[in-house]
C-alpha positions in Angstrom: 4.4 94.0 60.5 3.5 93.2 63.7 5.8 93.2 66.6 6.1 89.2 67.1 6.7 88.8 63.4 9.7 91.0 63.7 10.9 89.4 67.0 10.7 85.9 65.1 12.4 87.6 61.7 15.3 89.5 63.8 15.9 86.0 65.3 15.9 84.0 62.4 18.3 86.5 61.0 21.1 86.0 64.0 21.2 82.4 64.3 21.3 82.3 60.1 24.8 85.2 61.0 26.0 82.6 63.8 25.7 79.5 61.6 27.2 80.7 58.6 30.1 82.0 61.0 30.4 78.2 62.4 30.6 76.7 59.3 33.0 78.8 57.5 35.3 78.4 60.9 35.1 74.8 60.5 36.0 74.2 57.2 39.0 76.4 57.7 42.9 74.5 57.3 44.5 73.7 60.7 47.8 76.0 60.7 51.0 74.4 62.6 54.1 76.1 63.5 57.2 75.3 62.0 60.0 75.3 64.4 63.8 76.6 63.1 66.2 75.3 61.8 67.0 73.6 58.3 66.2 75.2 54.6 62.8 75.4 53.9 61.9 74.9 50.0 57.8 74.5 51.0 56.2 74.8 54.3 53.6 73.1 56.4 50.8 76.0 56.2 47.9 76.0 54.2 48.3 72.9 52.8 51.6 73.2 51.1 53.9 69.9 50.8 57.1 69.0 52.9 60.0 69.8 51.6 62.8 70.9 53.4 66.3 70.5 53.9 68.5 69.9 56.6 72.3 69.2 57.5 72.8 65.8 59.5 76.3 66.7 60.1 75.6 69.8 62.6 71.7 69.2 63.7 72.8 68.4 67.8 69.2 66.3 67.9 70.4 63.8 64.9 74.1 63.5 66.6 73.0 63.3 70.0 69.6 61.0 70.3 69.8 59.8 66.5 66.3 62.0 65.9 64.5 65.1 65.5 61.4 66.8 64.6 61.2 69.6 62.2 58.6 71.0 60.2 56.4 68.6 61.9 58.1 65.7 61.2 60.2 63.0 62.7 63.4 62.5 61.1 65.3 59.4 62.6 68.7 57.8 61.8 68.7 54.1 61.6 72.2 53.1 60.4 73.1 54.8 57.1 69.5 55.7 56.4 66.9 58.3 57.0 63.4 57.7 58.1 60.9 60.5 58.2 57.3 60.5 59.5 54.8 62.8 60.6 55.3 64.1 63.7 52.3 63.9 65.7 50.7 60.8 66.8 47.1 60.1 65.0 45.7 59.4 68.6 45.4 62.9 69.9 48.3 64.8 68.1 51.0 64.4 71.1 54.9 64.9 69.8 56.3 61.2 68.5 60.0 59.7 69.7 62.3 57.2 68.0 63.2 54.4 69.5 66.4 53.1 67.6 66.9 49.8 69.5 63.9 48.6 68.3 63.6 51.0 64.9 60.4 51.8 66.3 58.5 55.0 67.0 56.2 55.0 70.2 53.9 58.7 70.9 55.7 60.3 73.7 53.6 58.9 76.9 52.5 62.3 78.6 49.3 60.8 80.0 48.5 56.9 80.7 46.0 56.6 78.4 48.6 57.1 75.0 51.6 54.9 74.1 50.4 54.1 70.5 54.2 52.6 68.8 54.7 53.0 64.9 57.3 51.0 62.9 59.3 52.4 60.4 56.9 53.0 57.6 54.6 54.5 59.8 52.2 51.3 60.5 50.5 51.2 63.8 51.7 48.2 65.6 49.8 49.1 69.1 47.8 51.7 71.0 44.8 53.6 70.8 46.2 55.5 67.1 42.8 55.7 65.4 45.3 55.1 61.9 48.9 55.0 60.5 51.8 57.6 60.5 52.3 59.4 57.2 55.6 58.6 55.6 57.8 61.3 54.0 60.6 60.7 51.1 64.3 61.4 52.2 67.4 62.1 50.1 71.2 62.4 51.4 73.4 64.3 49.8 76.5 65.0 51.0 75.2 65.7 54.6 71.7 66.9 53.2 68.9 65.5 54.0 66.2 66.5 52.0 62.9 65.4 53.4 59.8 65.9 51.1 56.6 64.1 49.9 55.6 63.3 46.3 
């Protein structure tokens, strides 16, 4: 084997390493963090389903602005009832608020170039959001709100 061939070989060989590395880091699930509070009966990692549990009576968030995000979710009162929603705006991912004068839900406008607003089933109504929030099921017991999707 001459030296050029093995040059040319050892090459092929490093970019075929870096390219398999690429791809495998691409396909890889996105992890998110899952901040405390509230039972957890699932979890947000590696793809697992919502489904948690949390007491409406004592979270400070609920009692004080009427919302709150857990588990990546927005959980807003509106009256008697629970909404819950993803979390994140489907623009670039920045934390969503609620609204309840207009039972709305508008991203959180960090930079000028956001303020996509969502109504209560998750349904873009303006902004830049590339798609609609996804919706979540709620059930009150008691003061438990169990928040989960089928």
């Amino acid at each position: 084997m001459e030296r050029k061939e093995f040059i040319t070989l050892l090459g092929m060989g490093a970019g075929a390493v870096i390219v398999t590395s690429c791809l495998g880091a691409c396909g890889g699930k996105d992890s998110e963090t899952t901040p405390s509070g509230g039972t957890t009966g699932g979890g947000t990692t590696g793809g697992a389903k919502i489904d948690f549990t949390l007491n409406v009576a004592t979270n400070q968030d609920i009692l004080s602005k009427g919302w709150t995000i857990m588990q990546g979710v927005i959980i807003a009162k509106n009256g008697a009832n629970y909404i819950a929603l993803q979390g994140s705006c489907t623009h670039q991912g920045n934390q969503m608020t609620y609204d309840p004068g207009s039972n709305r839900f508008p991203c959180s406008l960090q930079t000028p170039d956001h303020g996509s607003i969502f109504n209560a089933d998750g349904v873009k109504i303006s902004g830049p959001a590339t798609s609609n929030l996804k919706k979540y099921s709620t059930t009150l017991t008691g003061n438990d709100l169990r928040v989960f999707e089928v």
